[in-house]
C-alpha positions in Angstrom: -1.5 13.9 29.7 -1.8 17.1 27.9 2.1 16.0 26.0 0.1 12.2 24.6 -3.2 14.5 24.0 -1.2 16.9 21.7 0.8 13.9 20.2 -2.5 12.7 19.2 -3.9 15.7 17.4 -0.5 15.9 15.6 -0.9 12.5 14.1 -4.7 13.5 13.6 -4.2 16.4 11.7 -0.7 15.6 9.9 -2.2 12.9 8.3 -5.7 14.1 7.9 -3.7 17.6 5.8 -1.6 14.8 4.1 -3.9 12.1 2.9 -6.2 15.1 1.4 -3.2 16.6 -0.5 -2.9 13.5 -2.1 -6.4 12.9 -3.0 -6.3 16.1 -4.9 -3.9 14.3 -7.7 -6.6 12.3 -8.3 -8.2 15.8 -10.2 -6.4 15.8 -13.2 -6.6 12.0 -13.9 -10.4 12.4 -13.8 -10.6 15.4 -15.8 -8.0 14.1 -18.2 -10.3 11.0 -19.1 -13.9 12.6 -18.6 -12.4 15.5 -20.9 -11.7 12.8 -23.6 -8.1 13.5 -23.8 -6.9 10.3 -22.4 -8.9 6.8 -23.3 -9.8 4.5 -20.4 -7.8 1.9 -22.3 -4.6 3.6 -21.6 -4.9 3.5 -18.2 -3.4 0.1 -18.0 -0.6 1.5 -19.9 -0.3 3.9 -16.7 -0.5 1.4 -14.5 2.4 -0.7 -16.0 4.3 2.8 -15.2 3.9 2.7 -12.1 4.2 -0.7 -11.2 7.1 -1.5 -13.6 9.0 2.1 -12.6 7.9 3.6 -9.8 7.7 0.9 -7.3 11.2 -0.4 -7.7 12.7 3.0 -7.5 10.3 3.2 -4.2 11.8 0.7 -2.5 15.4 1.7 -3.4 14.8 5.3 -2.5 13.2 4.4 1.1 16.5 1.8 1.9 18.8 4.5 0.7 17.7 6.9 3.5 18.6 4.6 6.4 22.5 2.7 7.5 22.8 -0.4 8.1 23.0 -1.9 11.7 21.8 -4.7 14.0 19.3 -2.2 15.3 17.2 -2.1 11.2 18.1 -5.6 10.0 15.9 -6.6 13.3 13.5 -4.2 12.2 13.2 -5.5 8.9 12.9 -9.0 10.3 10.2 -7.8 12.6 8.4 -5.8 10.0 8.5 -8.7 7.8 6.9 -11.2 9.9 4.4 -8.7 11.3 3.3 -8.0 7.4 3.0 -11.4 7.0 0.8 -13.0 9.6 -1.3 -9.5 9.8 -2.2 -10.4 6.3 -2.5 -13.8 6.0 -4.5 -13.5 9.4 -7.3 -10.9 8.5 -7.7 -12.8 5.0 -8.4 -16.6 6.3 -10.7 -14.6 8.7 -12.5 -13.1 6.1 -12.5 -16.6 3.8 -14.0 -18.3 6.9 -16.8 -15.5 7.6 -17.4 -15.5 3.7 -16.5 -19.3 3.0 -20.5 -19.9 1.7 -20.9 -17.3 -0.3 -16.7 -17.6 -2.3 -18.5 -18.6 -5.8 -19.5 -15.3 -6.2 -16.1 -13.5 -7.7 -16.8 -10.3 -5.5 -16.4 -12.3 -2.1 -13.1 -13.6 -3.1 -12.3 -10.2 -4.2 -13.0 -8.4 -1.0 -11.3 -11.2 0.9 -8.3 -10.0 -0.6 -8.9 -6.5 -0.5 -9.4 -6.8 3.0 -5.5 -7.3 3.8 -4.0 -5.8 1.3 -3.1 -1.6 1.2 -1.5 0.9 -0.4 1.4 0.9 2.1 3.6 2.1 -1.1 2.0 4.5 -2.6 0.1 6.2 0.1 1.6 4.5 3.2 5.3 5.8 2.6 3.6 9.6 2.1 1.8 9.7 5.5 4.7 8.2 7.5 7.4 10.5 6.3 4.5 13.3 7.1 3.8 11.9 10.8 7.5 10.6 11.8 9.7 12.7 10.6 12.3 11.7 12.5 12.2 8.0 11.7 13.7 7.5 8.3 13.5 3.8 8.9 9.8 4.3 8.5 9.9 4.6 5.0 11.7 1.3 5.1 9.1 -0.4 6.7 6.6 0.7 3.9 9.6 -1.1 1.6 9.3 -4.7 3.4 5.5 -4.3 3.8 5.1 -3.9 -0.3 7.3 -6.6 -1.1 5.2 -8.9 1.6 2.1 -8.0 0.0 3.6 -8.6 -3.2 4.7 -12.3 -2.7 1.6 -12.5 -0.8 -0.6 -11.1 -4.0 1.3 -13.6 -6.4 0.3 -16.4 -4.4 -2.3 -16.3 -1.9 -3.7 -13.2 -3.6 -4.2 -15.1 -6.8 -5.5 -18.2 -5.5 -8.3 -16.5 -4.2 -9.3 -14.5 -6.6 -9.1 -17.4 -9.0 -9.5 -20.5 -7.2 -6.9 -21.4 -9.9 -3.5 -22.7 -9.3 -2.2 -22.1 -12.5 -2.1 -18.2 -11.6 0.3 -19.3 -8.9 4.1 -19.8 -10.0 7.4 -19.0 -8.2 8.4 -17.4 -11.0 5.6 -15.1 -10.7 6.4 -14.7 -7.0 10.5 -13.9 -7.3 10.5 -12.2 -10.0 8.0 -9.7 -10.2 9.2 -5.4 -9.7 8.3 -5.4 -6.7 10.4 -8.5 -4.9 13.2 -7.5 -7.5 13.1 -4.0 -6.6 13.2 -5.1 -2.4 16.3 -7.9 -3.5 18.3 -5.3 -5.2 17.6 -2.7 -2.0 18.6 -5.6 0.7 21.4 -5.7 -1.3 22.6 -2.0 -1.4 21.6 -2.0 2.3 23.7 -5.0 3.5 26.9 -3.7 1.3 25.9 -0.1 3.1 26.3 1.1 -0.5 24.9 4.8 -1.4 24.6 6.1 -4.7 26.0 9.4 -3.5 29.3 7.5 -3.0 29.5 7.1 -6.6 32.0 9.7 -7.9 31.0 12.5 -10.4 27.5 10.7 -11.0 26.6 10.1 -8.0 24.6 12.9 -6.9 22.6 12.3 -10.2 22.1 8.3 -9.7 20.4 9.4 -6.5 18.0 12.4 -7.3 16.8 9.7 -10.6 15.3 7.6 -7.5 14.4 10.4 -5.6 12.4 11.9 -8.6 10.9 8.6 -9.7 9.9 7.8 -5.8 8.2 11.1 -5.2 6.5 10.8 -9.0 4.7 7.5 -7.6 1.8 9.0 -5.4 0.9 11.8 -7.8 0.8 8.8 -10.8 -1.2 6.6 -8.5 -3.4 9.1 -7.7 -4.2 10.9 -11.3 -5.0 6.7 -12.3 -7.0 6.7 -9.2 -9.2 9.9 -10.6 -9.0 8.2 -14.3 -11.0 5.6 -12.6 -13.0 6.7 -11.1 -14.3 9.0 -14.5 -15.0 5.5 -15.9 -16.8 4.0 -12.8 -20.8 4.6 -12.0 -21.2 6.8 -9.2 -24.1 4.4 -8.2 -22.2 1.0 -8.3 -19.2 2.7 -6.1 -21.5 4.6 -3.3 -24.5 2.7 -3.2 -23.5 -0.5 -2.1 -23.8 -1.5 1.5 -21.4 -4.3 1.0 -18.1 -2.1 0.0 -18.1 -0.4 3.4 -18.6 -3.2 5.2 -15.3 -4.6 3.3 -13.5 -0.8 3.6 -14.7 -0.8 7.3 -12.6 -4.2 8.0 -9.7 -3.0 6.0 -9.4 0.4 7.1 -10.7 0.7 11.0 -10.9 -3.4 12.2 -7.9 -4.8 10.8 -6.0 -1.4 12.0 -7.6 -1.7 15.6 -6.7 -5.8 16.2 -3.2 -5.0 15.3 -2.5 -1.8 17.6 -4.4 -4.2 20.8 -1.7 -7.2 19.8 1.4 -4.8 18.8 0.0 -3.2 22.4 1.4 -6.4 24.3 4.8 -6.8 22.5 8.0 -5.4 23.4 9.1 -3.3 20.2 10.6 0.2 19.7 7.8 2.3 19.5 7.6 4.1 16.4 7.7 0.8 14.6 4.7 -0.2 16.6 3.2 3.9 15.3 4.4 2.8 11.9 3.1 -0.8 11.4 -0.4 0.4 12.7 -0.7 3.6 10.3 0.2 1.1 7.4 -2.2 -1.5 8.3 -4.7 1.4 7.9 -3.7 2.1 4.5 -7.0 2.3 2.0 -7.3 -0.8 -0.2 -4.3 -1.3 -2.7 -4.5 -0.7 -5.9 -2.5 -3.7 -6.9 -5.6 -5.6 -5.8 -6.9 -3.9 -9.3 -4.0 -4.8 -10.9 -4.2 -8.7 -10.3 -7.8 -8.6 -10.8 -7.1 -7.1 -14.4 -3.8 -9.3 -15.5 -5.9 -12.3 -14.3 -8.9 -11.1 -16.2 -11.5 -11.8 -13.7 -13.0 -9.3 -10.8 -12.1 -6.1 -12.4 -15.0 -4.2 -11.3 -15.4 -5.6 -7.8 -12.0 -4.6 -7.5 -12.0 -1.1 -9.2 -15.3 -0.2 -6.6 -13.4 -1.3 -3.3 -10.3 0.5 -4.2 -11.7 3.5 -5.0 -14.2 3.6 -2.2 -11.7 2.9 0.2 -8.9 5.5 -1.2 -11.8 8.2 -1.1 -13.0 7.3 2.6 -9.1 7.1 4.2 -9.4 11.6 4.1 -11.4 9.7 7.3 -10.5 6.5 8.2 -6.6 7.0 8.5 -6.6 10.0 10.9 -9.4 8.1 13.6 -6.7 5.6 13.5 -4.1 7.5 14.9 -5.9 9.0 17.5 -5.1 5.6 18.9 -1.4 5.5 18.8 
C-alpha cells in the first residue's frame, strides 16, 4: 500500500512541477505583446511555426527514440484505436447533450474542444517527466496527434462549420501533422535512425531533437501572446468554459481510466493514454477555428482557460493511476 501510495504522489507532484514549468513560457509571449514589441497579428505567423515545423519534427523525434517490434506496432494499433473512439465518443456525447442549442457557434466550438488536447505540445512533456522509463510513451503522444489531426480535418471541421466544403481528403492526408506521423511509420518500420547516417548523422538527429524540444516553449510563449490580447473578464467569468474544461480535463480523463480499468493492456500504456486524455484543450482547436474563420474567440477562451487550470486538473488525474 505504502509502494502504490508513493507511486501516486510521484505522478502528483512530477507532473504538478512539470506542467507549471511550462506555463511559465507563457511569460515572455505575454510580455512580448502587452509590451508592444510583437503585434497580435503576427501571432498567426507563430502559429504556422509551430504547426508547419515543430509538430512534424515532434512526431519524428518521439518514433526515433523507440525499435521496432511486434511488442510497439501492437501499441501503436492499440493507441490508435483508443484515440479514436475516446474522441469520437466524448464529442457525439457532447453534440447530443448540446444538440438544441448547436446554432450558437460556441456550442459547436466546445463540442470540439471537449475531445481534443494538447497531447503534442504538452502531453509528450508530462509523460517523458512521469515515465521515464517508457520511451514508447512519447510515441503514443505521436499516434494520438495525428488521430486528432485527421479527426480535426474532418469531424472537427464539420462541427464547427456545419459545412462540408471544410471537409476534403486532401485536407485530411496531407496536412503536417499526418505527413509528419507517415514519414515517422515509415522510419520506424525500416528501423531506420538518423544516427546511422555516417558523418551527418549525429547532426540530422540533434536538428529534430532541437526543433522537438523548441515546440512547448513556442506553444507556450503564443499561449501568453494570447492571452495579452484576450479580456480577462470574457476568459474567467464565464460559467460555461469550466463546465466545458471540467468535461475535457477531469470527466473525459475519469470514463477512460474506469473502461481502460477492464482491458487487458500493458500498464503504462493504460498510465499513458489516461495522462493524455487529460491534456488541457488543444490549441489546434484555435487553429481550425481561425483558418476556417469562424469561432475564434470561443475557441481562444476555452484554450486558454483550460491550459491555465491543467497546473490543477492534470495532477488530480493521476492520483488515479
Amino acid at each position: 500500500m505504502g509502494s502504490y501510495y508513493n507511486t501516486l504522489m510521484n505522478y502528483f507532484l512530477i507532473t504538478l512541477i512539470t506542467v507549471a514549468g511550462m506555463l511559465l513560457f507563457a511569460i515572455p509571449g505575454f510580455l512580448l505583446v502587452r509590451c508592444k514589441a510583437i503585434k497580435p497579428d503576427a501571432i498567426k505567423a507563430f502559429s504556422k511555426v509551430l504547426m508547419i515545423v515543430c509538430q512534424p519534427a515532434l512526431t519524428i523525434y518521439s518514433f526515433q527514440k523507440v525499435a521496432r517490434s511486434a511488442e510497439n506496432s501492437i501499441r501503436i494499433c492499440e493507441s490508435f484505436l483508443v484515440a479514436a473512439l475516446f474522441m469520437i465518443v466524448i464529442s457525439a456525447i457532447m453534440l447530443l447533450i448540446l444538440r438544441k442549442k448547436l446554432d450558437q457557434v460556441y456550442y459547436r466550438v466546445a463540442s470540439v474542444c471537449a475531445s481534443f488536447g494538447n497531447v503534442a505540445f504538452l502531453g509528450i512533456p508530462i509523460i517523458e517527466a512521469a515515465l521515464p522509463d517508457f520511451p514508447e510513451g512519447a510515441m503514443v503522444c505521436a499516434v494520438f496527434v495525428t488521430v486528432m489531426n485527421i479527426l480535426g480535418w474532418s469531424l472537427g471541421s464539420f462541427v464547427i462549420t456545419r459545412d462540408k466544403r471544410y471537409v476534403s481528403a486532401s485536407k485530411i492526408l496531407l496536412n503536417p501533422a499526418t505527413l509528419g506521423f507517415a514519414v515517422a511509420l515509415i522510419l520506424y518500420f525500416c528501423d531506420f535512425r538518423f544516427t546511422s547516417i555516417p558523418y551527418i548523422g549525429e547532426t540530422v538527429n540533434n536538428i529534430f531533437v532541437i526543433l522537438a524540444r523548441m515546440s512547448t516553449a513556442l506553444c507556450m510563449m503564443i499561449l501568453g501572446m494570447r492571452l495579452a490580447t484576450v479580456k480577462p473578464r470574457g476568459l474567467f467569468l464565464n460559467y460555461k468554459n469550466y463546465i466545458v474544461v471540467f468535461v475535457k480535463q477531469i470527466a473525459a480523463p475519469f470514463l477512460l481510466f474506469g473502461i481502460l480499468y477492464l482491458i487487458p493492456i500493458d500498464k503504462s500504456l493504460k498510465t499513458t493514454l489516461v495522462i493524455l486524455s487529460a491534456a488541457p484543450i488543444a490549441q489546434v482547436v484555435q487553429n481550425f477555428t481561425e483558418m476556417i474563420g469562424e469561432g475564434e474567440e470561443e475557441a481562444a477562451d476555452l484554450v486558454l482557460l483550460g491550459t491555465i487550470l491543467s497546473l490543477g486538473t492534470i495532477p488530480l488525474v493521476t492520483l488515479v493511476l
